[in-house]
ZAGU-93564 format. One record per residue (C-alpha): residue in three letters; residue number from 1; x, z, y. Coordinates in nm, 2 decimals. Example, Ala and Ser with C-alpha at 12.3 -4.5 7.8 and 13.67 -1.06 7.14 Angstrom:
BEGIN
<kevex residuo="ALA" num="1" c1="1.23" c3="0.78" c2="-0.45"/>
<kevex residuo="SER" num="2" c1="1.37" c3="0.71" c2="-0.11"/>
REM end
This chain:
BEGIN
<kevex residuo="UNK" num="1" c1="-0.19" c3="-0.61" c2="-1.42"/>
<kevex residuo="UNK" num="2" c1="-0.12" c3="-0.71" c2="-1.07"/>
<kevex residuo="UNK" num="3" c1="0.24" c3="-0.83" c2="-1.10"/>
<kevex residuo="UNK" num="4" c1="0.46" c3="-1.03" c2="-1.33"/>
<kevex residuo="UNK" num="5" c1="0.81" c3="-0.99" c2="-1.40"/>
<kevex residuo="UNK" num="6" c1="1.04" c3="-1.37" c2="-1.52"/>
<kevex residuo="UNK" num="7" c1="1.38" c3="-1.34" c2="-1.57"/>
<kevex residuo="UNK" num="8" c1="1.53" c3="-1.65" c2="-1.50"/>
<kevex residuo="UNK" num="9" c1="1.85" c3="-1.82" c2="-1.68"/>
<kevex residuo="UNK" num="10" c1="1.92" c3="-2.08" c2="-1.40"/>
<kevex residuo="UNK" num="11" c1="1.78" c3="-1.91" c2="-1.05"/>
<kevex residuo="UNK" num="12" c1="1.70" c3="-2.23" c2="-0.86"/>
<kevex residuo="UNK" num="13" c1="1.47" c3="-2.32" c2="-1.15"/>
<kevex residuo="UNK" num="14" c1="1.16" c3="-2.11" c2="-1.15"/>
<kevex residuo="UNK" num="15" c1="1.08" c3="-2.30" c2="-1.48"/>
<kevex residuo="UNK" num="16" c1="1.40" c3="-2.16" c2="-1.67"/>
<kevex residuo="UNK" num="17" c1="1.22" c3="-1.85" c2="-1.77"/>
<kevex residuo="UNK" num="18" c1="1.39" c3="-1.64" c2="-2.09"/>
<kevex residuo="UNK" num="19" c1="1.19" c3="-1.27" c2="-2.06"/>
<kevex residuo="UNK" num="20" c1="0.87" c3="-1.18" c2="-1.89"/>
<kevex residuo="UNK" num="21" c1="0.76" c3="-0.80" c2="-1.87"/>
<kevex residuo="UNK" num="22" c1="0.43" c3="-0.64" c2="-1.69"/>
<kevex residuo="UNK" num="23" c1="0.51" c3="-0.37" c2="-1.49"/>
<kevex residuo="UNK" num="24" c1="0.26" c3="-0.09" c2="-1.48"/>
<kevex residuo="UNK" num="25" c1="0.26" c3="-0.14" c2="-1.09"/>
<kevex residuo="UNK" num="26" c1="0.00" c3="-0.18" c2="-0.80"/>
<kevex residuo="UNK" num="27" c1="0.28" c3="-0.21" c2="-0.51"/>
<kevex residuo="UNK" num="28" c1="0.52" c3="-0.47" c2="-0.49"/>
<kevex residuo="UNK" num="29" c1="0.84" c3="-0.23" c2="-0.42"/>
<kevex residuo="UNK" num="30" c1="0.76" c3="-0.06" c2="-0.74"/>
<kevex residuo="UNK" num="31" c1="0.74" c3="-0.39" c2="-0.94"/>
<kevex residuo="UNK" num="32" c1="1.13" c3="-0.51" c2="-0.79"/>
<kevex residuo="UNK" num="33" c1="1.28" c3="-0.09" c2="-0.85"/>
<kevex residuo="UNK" num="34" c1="1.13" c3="-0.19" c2="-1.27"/>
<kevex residuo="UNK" num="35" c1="1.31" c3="-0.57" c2="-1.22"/>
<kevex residuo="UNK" num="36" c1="1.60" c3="-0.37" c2="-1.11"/>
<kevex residuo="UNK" num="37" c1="1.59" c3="-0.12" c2="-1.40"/>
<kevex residuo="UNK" num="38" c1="1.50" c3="-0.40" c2="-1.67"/>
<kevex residuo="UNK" num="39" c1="1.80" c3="-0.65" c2="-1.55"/>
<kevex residuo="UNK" num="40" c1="2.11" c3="-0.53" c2="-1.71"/>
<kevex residuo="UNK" num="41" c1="1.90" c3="-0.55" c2="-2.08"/>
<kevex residuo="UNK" num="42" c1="1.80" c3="-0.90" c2="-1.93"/>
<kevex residuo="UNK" num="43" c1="2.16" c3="-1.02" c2="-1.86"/>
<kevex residuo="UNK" num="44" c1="2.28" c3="-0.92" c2="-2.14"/>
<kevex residuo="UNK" num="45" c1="2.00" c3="-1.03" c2="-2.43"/>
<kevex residuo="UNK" num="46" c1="1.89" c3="-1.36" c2="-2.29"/>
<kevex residuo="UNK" num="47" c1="2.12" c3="-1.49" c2="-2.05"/>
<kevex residuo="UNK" num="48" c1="1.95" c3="-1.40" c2="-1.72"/>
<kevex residuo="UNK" num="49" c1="2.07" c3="-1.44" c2="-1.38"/>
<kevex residuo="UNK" num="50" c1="1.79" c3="-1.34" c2="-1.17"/>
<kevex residuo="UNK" num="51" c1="1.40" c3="-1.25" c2="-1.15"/>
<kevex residuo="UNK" num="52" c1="1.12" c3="-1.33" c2="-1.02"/>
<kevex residuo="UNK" num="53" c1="0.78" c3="-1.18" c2="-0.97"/>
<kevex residuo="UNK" num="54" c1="0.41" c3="-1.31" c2="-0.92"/>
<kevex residuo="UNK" num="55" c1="0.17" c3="-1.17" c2="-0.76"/>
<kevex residuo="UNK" num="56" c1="-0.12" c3="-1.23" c2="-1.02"/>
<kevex residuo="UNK" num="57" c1="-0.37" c3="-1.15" c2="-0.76"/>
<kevex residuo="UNK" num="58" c1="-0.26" c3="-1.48" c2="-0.53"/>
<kevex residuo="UNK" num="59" c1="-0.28" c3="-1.74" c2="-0.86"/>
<kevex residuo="UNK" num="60" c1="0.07" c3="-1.61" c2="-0.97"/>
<kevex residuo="UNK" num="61" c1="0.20" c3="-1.69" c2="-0.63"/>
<kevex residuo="UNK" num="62" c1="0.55" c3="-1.57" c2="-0.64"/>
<kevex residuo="UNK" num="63" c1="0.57" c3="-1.27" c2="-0.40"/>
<kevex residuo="UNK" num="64" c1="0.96" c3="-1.19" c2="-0.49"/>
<kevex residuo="UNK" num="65" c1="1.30" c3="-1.32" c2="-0.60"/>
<kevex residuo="UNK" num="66" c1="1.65" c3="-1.19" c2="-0.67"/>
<kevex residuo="UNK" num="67" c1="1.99" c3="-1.32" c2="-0.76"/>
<kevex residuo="UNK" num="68" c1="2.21" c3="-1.07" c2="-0.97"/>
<kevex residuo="UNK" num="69" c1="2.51" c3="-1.16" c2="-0.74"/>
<kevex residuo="UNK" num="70" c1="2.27" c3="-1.10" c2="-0.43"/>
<kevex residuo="UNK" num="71" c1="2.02" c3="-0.95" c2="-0.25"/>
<kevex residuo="UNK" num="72" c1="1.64" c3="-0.94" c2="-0.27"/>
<kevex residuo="UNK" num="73" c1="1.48" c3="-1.21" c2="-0.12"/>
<kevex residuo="UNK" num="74" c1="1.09" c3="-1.14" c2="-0.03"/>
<kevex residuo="UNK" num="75" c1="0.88" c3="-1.45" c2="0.00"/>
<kevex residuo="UNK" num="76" c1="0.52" c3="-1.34" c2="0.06"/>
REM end
C-alpha cells in the first residue's frame, strides 16, 4: 500500500480523522479519483468534510488534501 486515504470531520485538523481506506493505487491521481468516489458514503456515515492522503512511502507525509466545498489542494 503506497497511499492512505483520512477523511477528516473538521479540515483544519489533520488529527480529526473519522474513516481511513487503502486504495489499491501506485499513482497519486488515482488515489484522489477513489477519495472522490468514497466521499459522499463519508459525508454522509461519519460526518466528513474533507480528505486527506499520505504518501506511505515519505513516513505518511501527506501528499494531498481536499475540502468538499473546494478544490483539491496538492501539497507534495
Amino acid at each position: 500500500m503506497r497511499y492512505q486515504i483520512e477523511f477528516l470531520r473538521r479540515p483544519a485538523d489533520e488529527d480529526s480523522v473519522c474513516l481511513t481506506r487503502a486504495p489499491e493505487a501506485y499513482e497519486l491521481r488515482i488515489a484522489e479519483f477513489q477519495a472522490q468516489a468514497w466521499s459522499a458514503q463519508a459525508q454522509a456515515e461519519h460526518g466528513a468534510r474533507a480528505w486527506q492522503i499520505r504518501d506511505m512511502r515519505k513516513k505518511g507525509r501527506i501528499v494531498s488534501v481536499e475540502l468538499f466545498d473546494g478544490d483539491v489542494r496538492r501539497v507534495h
